[in-house]
C-alpha positions in Angstrom: -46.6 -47.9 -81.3 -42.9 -47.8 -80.3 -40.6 -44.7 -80.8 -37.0 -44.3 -80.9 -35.1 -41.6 -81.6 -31.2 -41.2 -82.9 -29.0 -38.9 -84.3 -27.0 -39.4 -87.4 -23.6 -37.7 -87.6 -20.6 -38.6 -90.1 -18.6 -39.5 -87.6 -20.0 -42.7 -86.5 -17.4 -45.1 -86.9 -19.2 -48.4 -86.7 -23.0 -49.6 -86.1 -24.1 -51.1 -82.5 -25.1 -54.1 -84.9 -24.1 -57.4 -82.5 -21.0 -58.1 -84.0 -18.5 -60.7 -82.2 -14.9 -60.3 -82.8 -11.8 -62.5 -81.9 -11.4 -62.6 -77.9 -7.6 -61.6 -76.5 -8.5 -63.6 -73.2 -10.7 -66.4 -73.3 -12.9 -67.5 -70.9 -12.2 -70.1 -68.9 -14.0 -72.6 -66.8 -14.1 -71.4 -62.9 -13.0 -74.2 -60.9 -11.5 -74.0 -57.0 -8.8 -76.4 -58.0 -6.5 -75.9 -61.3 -6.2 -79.8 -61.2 -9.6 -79.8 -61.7 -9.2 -78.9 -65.9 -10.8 -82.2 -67.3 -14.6 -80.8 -65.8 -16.4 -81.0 -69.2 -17.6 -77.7 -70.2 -20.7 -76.9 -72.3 -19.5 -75.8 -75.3 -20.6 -74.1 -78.2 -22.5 -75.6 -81.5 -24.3 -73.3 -84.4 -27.4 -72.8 -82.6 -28.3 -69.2 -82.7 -27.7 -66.7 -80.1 -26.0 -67.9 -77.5 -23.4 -70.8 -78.1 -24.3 -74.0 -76.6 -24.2 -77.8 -77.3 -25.2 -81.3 -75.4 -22.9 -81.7 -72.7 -20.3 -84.1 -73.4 -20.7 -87.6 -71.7 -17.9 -90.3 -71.2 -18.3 -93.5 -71.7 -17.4 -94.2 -68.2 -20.3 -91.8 -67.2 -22.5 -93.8 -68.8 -21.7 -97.0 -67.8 -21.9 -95.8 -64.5 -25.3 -94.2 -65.2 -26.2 -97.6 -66.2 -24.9 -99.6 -63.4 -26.3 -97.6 -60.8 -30.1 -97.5 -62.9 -29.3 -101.3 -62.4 -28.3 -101.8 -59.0 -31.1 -98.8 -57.3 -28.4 -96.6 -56.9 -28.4 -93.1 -58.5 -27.0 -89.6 -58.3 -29.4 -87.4 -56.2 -29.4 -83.7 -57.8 -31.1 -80.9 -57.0 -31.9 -77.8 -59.0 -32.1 -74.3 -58.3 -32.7 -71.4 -60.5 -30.4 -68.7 -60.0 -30.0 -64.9 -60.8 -27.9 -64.4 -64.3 -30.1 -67.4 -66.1 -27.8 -69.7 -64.4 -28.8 -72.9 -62.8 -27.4 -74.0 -59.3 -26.9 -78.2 -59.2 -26.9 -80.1 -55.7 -25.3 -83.3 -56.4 -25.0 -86.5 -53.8 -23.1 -89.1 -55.2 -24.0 -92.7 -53.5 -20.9 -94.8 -51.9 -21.4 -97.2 -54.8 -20.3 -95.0 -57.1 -17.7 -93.8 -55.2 -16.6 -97.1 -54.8 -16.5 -97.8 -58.4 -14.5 -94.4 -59.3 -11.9 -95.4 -56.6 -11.5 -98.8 -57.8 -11.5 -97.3 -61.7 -8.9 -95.0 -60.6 -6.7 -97.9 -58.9 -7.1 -100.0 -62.4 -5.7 -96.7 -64.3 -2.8 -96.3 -61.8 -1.6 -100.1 -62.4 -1.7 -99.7 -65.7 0.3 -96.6 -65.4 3.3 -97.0 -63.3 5.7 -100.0 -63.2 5.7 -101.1 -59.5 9.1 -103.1 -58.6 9.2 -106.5 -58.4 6.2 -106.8 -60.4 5.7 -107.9 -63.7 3.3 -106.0 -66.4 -0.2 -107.4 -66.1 -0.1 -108.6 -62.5 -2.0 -107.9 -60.4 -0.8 -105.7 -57.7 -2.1 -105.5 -54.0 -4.1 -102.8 -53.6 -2.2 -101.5 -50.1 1.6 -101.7 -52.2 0.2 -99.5 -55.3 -1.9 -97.2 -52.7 1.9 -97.0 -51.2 3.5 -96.6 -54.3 1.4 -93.7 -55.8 0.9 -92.0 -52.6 -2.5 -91.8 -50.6 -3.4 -88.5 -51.1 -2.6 -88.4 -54.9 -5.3 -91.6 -55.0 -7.5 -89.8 -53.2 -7.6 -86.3 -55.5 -7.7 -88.5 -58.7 -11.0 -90.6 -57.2 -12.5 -87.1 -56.1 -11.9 -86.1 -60.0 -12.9 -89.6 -61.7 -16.2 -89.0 -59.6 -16.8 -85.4 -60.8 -16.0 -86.5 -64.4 -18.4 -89.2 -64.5 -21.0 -87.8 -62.5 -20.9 -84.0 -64.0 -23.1 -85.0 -67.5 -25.7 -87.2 -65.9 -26.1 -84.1 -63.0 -26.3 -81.4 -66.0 -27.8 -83.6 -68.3 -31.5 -81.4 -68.2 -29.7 -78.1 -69.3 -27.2 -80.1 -71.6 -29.1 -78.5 -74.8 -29.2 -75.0 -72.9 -25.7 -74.8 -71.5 -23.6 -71.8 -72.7 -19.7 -72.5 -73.5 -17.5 -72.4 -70.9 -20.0 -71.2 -68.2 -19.6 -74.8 -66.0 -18.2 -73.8 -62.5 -17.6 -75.8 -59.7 -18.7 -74.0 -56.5 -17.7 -76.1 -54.1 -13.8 -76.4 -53.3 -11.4 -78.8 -54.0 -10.1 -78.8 -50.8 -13.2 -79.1 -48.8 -14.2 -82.1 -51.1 -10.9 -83.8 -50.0 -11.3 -83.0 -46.2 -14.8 -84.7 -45.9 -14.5 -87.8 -48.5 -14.7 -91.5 -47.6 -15.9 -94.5 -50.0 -18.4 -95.0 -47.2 -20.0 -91.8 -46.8 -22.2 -89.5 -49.8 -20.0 -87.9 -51.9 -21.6 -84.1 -52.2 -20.7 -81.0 -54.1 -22.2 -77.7 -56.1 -22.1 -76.8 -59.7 -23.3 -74.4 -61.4 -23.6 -73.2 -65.5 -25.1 -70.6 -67.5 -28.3 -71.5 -69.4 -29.0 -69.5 -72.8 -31.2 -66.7 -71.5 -35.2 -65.9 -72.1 -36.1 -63.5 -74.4 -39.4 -62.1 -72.8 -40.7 -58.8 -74.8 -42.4 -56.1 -72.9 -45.0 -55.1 -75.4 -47.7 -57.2 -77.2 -46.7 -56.7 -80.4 -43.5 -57.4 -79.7 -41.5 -56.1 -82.4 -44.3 -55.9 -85.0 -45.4 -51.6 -85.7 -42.3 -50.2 -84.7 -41.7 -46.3 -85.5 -38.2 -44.7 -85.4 -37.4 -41.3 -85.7 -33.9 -40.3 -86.7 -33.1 -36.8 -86.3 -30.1 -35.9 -88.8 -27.5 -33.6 -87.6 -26.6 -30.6 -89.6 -23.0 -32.0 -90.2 -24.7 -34.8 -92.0 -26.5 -32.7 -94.7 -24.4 -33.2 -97.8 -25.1 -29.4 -99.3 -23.7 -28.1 -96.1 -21.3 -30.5 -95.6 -19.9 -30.0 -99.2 -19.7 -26.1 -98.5 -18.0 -26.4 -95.5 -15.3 -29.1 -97.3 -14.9 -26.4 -100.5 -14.0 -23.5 -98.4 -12.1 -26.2 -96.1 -9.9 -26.5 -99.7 -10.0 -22.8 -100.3 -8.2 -22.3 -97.2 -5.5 -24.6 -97.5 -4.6 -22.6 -100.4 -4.2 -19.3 -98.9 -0.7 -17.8 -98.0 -0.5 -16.7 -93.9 0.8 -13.6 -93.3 1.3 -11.9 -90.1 -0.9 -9.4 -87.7 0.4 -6.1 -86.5 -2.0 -3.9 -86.4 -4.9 -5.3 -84.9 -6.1 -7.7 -82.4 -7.1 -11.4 -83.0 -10.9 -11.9 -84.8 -12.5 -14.5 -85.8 -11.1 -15.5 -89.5 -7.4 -15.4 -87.9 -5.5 -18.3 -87.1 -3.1 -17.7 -83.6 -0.6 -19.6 -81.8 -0.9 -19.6 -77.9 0.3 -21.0 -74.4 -2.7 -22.0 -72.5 -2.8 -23.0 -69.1 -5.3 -24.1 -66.8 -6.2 -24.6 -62.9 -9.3 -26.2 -61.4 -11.5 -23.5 -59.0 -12.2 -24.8 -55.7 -16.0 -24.7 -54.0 -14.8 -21.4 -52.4 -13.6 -19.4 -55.4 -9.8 -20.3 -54.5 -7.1 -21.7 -57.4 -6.8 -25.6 -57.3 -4.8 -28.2 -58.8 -3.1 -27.7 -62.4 -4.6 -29.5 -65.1 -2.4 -31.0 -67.5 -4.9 -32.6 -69.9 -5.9 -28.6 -70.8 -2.6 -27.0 -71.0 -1.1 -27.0 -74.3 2.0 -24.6 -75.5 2.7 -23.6 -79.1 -1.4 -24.7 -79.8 -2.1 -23.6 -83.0 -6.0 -22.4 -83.3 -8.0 -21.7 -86.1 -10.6 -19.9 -85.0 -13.1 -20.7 -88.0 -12.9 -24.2 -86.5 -13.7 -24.0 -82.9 -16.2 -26.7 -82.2 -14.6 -28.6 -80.0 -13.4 -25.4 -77.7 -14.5 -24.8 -74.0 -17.7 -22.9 -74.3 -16.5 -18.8 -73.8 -12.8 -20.2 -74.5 -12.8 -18.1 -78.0 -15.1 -15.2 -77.3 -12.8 -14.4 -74.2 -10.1 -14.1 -76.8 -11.4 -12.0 -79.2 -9.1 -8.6 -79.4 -6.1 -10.3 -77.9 -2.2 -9.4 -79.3 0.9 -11.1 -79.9 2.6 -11.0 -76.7 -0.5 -9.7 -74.4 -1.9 -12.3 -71.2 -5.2 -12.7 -70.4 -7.1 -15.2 -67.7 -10.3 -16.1 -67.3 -12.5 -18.8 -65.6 -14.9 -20.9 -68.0 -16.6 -24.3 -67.1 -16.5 -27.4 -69.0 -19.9 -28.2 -70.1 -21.5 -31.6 -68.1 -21.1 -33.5 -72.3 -17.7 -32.6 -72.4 -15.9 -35.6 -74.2 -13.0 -36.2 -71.7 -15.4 -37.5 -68.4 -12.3 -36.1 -65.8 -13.6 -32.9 -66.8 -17.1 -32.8 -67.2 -18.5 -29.9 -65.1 -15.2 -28.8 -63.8 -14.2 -25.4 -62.9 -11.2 -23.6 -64.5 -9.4 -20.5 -64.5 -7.6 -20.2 -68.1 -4.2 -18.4 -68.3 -3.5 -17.5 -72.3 -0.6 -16.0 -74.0 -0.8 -14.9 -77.6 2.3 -15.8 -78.8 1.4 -15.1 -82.9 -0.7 -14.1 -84.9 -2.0 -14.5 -88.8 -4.7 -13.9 -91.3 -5.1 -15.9 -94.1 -4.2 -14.6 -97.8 -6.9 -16.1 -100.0 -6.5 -16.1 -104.1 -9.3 -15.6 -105.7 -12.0 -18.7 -106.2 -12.7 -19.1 -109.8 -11.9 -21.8 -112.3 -8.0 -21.1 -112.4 -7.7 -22.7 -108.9 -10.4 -26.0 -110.1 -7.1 -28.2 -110.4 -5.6 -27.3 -107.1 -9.0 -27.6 -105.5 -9.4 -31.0 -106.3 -7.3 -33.0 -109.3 -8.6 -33.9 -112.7 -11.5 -30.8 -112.7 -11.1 -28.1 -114.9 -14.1 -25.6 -114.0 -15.3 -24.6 -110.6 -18.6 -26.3 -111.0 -17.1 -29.3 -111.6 -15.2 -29.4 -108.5 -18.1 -28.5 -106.2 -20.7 -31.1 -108.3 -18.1 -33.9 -107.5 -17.1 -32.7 -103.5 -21.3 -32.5 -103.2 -21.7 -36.0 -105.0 -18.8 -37.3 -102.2 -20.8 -35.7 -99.5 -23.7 -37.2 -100.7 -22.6 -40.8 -100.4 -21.4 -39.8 -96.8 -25.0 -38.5 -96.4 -26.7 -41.6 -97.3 -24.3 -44.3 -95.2 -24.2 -42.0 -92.2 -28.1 -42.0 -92.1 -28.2 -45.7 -92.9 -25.9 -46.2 -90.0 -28.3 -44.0 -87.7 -31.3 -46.1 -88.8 -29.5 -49.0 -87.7 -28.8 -47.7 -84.8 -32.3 -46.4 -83.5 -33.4 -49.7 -84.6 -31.4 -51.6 -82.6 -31.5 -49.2 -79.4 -35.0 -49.4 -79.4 -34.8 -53.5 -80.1 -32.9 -53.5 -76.6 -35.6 -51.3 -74.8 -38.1 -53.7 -76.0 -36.7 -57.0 -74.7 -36.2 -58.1 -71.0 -33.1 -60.2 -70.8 -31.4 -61.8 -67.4 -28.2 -62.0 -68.7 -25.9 -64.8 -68.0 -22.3 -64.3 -66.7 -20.8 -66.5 -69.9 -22.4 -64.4 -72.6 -21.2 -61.2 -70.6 -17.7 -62.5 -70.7 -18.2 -63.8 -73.9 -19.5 -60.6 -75.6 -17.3 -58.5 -73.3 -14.0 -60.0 -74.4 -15.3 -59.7 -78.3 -15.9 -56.3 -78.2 -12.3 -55.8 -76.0 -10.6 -57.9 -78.9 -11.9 -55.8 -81.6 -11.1 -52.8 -80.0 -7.2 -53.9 -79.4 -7.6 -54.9 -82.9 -8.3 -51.7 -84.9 -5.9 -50.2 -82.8 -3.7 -52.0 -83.9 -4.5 -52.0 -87.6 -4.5 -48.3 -87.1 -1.2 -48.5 -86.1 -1.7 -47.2 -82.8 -0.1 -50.0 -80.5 3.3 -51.5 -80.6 3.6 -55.0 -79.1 4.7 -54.0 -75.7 1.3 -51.7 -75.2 -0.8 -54.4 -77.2 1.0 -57.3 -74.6 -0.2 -55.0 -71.7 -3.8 -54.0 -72.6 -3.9 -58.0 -73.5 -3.6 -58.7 -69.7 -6.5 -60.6 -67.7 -7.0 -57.3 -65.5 -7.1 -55.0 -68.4 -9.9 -56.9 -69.7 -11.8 -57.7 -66.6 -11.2 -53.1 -66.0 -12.8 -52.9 -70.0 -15.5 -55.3 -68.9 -16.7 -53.6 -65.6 -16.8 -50.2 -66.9 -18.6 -51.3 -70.5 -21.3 -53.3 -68.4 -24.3 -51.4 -69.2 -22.8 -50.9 -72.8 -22.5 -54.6 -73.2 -25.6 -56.0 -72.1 -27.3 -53.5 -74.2 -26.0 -54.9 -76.9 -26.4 -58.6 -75.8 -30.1 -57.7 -75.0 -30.1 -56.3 -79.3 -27.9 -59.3 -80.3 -30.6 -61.6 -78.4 -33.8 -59.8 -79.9 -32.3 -60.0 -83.6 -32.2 -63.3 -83.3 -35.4 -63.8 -82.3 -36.8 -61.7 -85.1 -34.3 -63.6 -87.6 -36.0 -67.0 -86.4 -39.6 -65.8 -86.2 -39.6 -64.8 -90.1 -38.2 -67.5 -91.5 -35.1 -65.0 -92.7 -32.1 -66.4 -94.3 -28.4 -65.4 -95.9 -26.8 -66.8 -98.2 -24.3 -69.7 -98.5 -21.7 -67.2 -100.5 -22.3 -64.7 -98.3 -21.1 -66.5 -95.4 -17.9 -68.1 -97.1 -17.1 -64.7 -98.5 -17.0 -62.4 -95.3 -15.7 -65.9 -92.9 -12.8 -65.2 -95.7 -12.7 -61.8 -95.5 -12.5 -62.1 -91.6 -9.7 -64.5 -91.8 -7.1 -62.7 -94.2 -7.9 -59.6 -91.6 -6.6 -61.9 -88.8 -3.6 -62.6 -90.9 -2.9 -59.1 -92.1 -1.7 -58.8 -88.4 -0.5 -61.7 -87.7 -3.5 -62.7 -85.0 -4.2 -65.9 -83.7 -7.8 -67.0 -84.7 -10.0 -69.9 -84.2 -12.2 -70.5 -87.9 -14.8 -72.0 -86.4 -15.5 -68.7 -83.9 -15.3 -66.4 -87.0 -17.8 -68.3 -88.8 -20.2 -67.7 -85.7 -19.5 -63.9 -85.6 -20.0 -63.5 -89.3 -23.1 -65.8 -89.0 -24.3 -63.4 -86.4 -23.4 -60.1 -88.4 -25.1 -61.1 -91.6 -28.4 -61.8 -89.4 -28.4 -59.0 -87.7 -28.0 -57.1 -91.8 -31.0 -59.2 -92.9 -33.3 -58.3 -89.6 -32.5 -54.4 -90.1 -33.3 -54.6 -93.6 -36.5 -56.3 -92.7 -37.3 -54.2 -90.0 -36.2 -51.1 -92.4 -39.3 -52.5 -95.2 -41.9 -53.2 -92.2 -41.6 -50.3 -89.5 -42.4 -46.8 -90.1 -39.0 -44.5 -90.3 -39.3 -40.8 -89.3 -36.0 -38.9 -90.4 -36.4 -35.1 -89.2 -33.3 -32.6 -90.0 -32.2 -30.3 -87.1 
């Protein structure tokens, strides 16, 4: 039997539920030649998981696949299985076809361009036109009539396993030029991204799965609701000032702090800015997110007195810069107050929260609030043990595509509610959209990313396996929801993309709900 284990605390934001948002750059086909943009690229249908769809195939490409069955000549390719579920495609194109391409190409040009002294529809020599258009341009454009009519039938046994935009041409444009002739084999290397296995490391696969979620004191709604009445209480109170005493805990003080790193051998090192603040107002009945020591070494200080001390930020510390660094802290008291607090009874019920008249009233309807936070906050941590332990349970070699595909989404969404939170103006927006910005997001979310593509994967396997299924009006309700969000902020979107993400969200809902009725959920309070 499988066990997880995760913690549920109000603050989580959002589940790690495979969700796909908007991409700010999208991925484009790698080729060693821009020219080179017409290389068909396998691109996404409704299929689940990763997107994928036949290859497209010219009618040129098959005509030439049928000449060549025809006269005994054929493209020669050879497969190789690569790292990333990505297959590697040796391809030797026989002079006929060559031939053909280069004589296509010529046809195309002579349609194209009005030679002098020749009328439209006659034929003209083959040396004047190769003259005309230049040798080397009739060159390229054979080399790329060859790789567009020769690309689907070389791909053609991954064309229903392809992931968008994952076709790359290895072998460059320039080295293709240098060694082509009609009378020689025409050689080059390709290779794409195939949707990846899903192989599951335990018998039962997903079947008999325990999680335990542990909930976090913060999450307990009696708790919680006591903490956000005396929260209210407080705002209520009148500060006045301390004279005759030094700071305790209760107080609220206003201080100068400064801070240096401590070097290996004791010494004073470099300032740090991120954990200086002047004028920083500190209530010390809220000190949670305080260096470890920071308050106690406070206790008893006066308005106007110095003190300095080393601490050490703990190895969890939220800001990574300073995890496990060494400090010595420089205070200055600068004020100091004590709150005032009327008394709690039912005169203060309005100003403690509007429309109650009695105190039980107000703390029935703050515990009834805290309550409903209680409930989505543990849903949320169910969720997310689920899925952590869905990732653990699946071995996945993840392709590059779907890591720049699922990369890119998660980046987008990000820059998103940024922006709907109204923290980016279009200058910063402009600059985190960049190409290296991304590709920096990418490289230090990689193990964040294909966790989630390994969860995203195994949901959809579980979604398939049990037959699950949404509804119609669900999906054309949230794809409509999705798109008036675009539009809110004026964001370029592509409707057939959003239906995918949504289609992807709402079966990842039904596989947690069906996991949630057939595995065994453990929730233990700290």
């Amino acid at each position: 039997m499988e066990l997880a284990v995760a913690t549920a605390t109000v603050a989580v934001a959002s589940t790690t539920r495979p969700h796909r948002a908007r991409s700010f750059v999208s991925s484009r086909l790698a080729v060693p030649r821009d020219s080179c943009s017409f290389v068909p690229s396998a691109l996404s249908s409704a299929s689940r998981g990763p997107q994928r769809r036949r290859l497209p195939v010219t009618s040129a490409a098959v005509e030439l696949r049928e000449a060549s069955s025809q006269g005994g000549d054929s493209v020669r390719v050879t497969e190789t299985l690569q790292p990333g579920s990505s297959v590697k495609f040796s391809v030797e194109v026989p002079p006929s076809i060559c031939q053909q391409c280069y004589e296509t190409t010529l046809q195309e040009y002579a349609k194209r361009f009005k030679i002098p002294g020749f009328r439209p529809g006659k034929v003209v020599p083959e040396n004047i036109l190769i003259n005309y258009v230049g040798p080397k341009h009739v060159q390229d454009a054979t080399i790329e009539a060859i790789l567009r009519h020769t690309l689907p039938q070389a791909l053609s046994s991954v064309e229903d396993r392809a992931l968008e935009d994952s076709v790359r041409i290895l072998t460059k444009f320039e080295d293709m030029a240098n060694s082509f002739s009609l009378d020689n084999v025409f050689r080059y290397d390709v290779v794409v991204d195939v949707a990846p296995e899903v192989r599951w490391l335990s018998e039962d696969k997903y079947k008999n799965l325990k999680v335990v979620v542990e909930i976090d004191e913060i999450v307990d709604a009696e708790k919680a609701a006591e903490k956000e009445l005396k929260r209210r209480h407080k705002a209520l109170g009148l500060l006045r000032i301390v004279a005759d005493r030094g700071l305790q805990v209760g107080d609220l003080v206003v201080l100068d702090i400064f801070a240096e790193s401590i070097t290996s051998d004791g010494s004073k090192g470099e300032k740090i800015p991120s954990a200086e603040s002047k004028g920083f107002h500190l209530d010390t009945e809220e000190n949670n997110n305080l260096v470890p020591g920071f308050l106690g070494s406070l206790i008893g200080i006066r308005p106007g007195e110095t003190r300095s001390f080393p601490l050490q930020f703990p190895e969890t510390f939220e800001q990574e810069s300073l995890q496990g660094v060494r400090a010595q802290f420089t205070v200055v008291c600068k004020e100091l107050f004590y709150r005032e607090l009327p008394e709690l009874d039912d005169s203060l019920a309005g100003k403690l929260l509007p429309g109650c008249t009695t105190l039980d009233q107000v703390q029935e309807r703050i515990l009834q609030r805290c309550k409903e936070v209680e409930k989505t906050a543990i849903e949320q941590a169910t969720d997310n043990a689920i899925l952590d332990q869905l990732g653990k349970l699946v071995e996945v070699d993840v392709p590059r595509a779907l890591f720049q595909e699922q990369g890119q989404q998660l980046y987008g969404a990000k820059l998103l509610q940024l922006q709907a939170e109204r923290k980016l103006d279009k200058d910063q927006l402009a600059s985190l959209s960049s190409q290296q910005s991304v590709q920096d997001y990418l490289e230090s979310e990689r193990e964040n990313i294909n966790r989630i593509i390994k969860q995203m994967l195994a949901v959809g396997e579980i979604f398939k396996a049990e037959n699950l299924q949404y509804s119609t009006e669900q999906l054309v309700k949230e794809v409509e929801s999705s798109i008036e969000e675009f539009k809110r902020y004026n964001q370029d979107y592509d409707e057939g993309n959003i239906k995918q993400q949504v289609q992807d969200v709402l079966e990842a809902a039904k596989v947690l709900e069906w996991l949630k009725e057939n595995c065994i959920v453990e929730y233990i309070r700290q």
